[in-house]
ZAMARGU-4260 file (C-alpha; in steps of 0.2 Angstrom, whole numbers, plus 5000, padded with zeros to 4 digits):
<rodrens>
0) 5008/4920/5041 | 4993/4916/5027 | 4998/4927/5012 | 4986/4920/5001 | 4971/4930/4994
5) 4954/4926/4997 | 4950/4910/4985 | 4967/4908/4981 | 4976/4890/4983 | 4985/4889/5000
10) 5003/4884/4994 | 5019/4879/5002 | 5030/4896/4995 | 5044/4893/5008 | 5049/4874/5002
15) 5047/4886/4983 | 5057/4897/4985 | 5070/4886/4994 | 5070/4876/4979 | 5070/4890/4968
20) 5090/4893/4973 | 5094/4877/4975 | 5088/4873/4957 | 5088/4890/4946 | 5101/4903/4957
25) 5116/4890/4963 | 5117/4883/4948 | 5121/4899/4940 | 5135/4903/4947 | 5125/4917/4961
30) 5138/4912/4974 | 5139/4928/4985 | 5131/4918/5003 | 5124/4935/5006 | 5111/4937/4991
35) 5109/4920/4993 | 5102/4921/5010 | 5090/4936/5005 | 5084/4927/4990 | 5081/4910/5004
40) 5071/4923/5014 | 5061/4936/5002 | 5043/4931/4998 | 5044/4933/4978 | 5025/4928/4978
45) 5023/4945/4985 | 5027/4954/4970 | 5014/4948/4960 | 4996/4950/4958 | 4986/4935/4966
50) 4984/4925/4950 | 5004/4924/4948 | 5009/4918/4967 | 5006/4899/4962 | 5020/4904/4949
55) 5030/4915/4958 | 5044/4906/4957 | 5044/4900/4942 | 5061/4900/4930 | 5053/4913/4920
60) 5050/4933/4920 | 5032/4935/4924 | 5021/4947/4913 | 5014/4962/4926 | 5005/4969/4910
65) 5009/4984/4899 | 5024/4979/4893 | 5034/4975/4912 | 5038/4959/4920 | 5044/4954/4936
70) 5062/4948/4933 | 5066/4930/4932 | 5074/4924/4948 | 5091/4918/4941 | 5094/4935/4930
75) 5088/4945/4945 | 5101/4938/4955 | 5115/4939/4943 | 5113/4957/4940 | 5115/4961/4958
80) 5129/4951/4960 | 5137/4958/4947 | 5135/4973/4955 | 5143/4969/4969 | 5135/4981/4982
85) 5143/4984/5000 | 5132/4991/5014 | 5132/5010/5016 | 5131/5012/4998 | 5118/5023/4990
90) 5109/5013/4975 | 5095/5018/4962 | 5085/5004/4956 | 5076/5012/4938 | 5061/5003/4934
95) 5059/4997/4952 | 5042/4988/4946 | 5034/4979/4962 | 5049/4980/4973 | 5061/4963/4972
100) 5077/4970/4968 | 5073/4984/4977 | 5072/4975/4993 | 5083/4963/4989 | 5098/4977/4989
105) 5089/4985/5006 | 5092/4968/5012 | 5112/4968/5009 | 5112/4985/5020 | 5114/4995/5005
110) 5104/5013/5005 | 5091/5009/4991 | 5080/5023/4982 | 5068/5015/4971 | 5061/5023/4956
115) 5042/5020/4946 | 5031/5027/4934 | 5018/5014/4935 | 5007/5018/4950 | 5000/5001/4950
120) 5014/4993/4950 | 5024/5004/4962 | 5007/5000/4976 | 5012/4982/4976 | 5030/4986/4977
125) 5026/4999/4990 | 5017/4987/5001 | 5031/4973/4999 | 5046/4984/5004 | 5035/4993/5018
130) 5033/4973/5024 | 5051/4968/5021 | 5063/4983/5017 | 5054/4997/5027 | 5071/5007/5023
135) 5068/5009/5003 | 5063/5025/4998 | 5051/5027/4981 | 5049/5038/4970 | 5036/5040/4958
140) 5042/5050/4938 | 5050/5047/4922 | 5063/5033/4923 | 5072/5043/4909 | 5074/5057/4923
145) 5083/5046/4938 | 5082/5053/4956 | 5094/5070/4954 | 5087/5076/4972 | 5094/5061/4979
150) 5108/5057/4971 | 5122/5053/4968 | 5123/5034/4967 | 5134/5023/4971 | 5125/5010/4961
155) 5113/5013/4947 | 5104/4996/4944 | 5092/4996/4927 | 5078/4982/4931 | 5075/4979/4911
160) 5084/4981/4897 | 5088/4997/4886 | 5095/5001/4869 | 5106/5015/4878 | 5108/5023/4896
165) 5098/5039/4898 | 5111/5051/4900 | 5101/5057/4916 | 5107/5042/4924 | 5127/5044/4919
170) 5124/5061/4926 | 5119/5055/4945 | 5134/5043/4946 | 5144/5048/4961 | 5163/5047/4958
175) 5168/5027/4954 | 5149/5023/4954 | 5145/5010/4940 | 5128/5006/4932 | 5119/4988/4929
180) 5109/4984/4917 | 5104/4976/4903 | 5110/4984/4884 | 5101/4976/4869 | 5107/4985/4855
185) 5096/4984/4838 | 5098/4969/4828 | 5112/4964/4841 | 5111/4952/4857 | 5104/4958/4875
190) 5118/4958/4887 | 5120/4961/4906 | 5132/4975/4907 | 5142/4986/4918 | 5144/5003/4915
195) 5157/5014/4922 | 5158/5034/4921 | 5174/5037/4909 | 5183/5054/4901 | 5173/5049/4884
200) 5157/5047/4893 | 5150/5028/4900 | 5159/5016/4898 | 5151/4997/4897 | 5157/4979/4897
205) 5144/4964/4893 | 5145/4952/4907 | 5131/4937/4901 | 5119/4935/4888 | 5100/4937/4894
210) 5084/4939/4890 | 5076/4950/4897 | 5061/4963/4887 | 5063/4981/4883 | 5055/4992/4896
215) 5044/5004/4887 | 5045/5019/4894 | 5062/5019/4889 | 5063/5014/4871 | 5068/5026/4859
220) 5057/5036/4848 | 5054/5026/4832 | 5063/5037/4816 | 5055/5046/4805 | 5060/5040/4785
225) 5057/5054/4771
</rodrens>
């Protein structure tokens, strides 16, 4: 099928996004055969406006404007590997943006709610998964808030990075649920982690180094100095 837009360059996106994981996602040790497959199949070019797709696949998160990006390819996988879903979990994806690691999950048969405050970029995503992961549910609110009506979650996945979790999103954990995302502490280094409810609150582990930008919405409130 023709995915291209009217005047856009008619590309090859399939032979792309095959050497997309041969070159940027097997190399980096994403080595589950199952996310492999989904990332041979899913058309990444999708989840762009029409003036990206010739990039799409590209090493590099792509700028979508006001601060959000769609994540680069190689970190996108890592994170859900990390998170090692299993079909007939329930999962949140927080920050869903235009739907990739959204579908992605729907793809490994895990039951995927997928939450955005940005209308435009939650009408892309909305599109893409209704075309490749008709089973995602979205929800449009404040990331900070999660998706308490539908919770709990297995699986809590953060598609950006964060100074701290929102306790919001501790809160809809189910028993033994875990949360992926990426922690950049001020003035320290942006890590992947893994965050597991504990007695003394979430608990997190750093997985890999990453870079990956703040998402807005969720920064905290600058201090006030007197």
């Amino acid at each position: 099928m023709d995915q291209s837009a009217p005047g856009e360059a008619i590309l090859d996106y399939d032979a792309a996004r095959q050497r997309m994981v041969d070159a940027q996602i097997r190399p980096v040790q994403i080595n589950d055969p199952r996310i492999v497959a989904v990332m041979r199949e899913l058309p990444r070019e999708c989840c762009v406006p029409a003036a990206l797709r010739a990039i799409a696949y590209a090493d590099q998160s792509l700028e979508l404007g006001r601060g959000r990006v769609l994540t680069e390819p190689r970190i996108a996988g890592r994170m859900v590997q990390i998170a090692e879903p299993a079909a007939g979990q329930r999962a949140l994806v927080v920050g869903a943006g235009t739907g990739y690691i959204a579908a992605l999950l729907a793809r490994l048969g895990v039951a995927v709610v997928a939450l955005e405050s940005d209308s435009a970029l939650s009408a892309i995503g909305k599109a893409f998964c209704a075309a490749e992961a008709p089973a995602v549910v979205w929800r449009d609110g404040a990331l900070a808030a999660g998706a308490a009506p539908d919770s709990p979650f297995d699986l809590i996945l953060i598609d950006g990075a964060v100074r701290a979790v929102p306790p919001a999103l501790v809160d809809q954990l189910a028993p033994h649920g875990r949360i992926v995302c990426v922690i950049w502490p001020e003035g320290g280094v942006a890590a992947a982690s893994i965050g597991e409810a504990s007695e003394n609150g979430l608990a997190t582990r750093p997985v890999f180094d990453v870079a990956l930008p703040l998402l807005p919405e969720l920064e905290p409130a600058p201090a006030f100095a007197f």
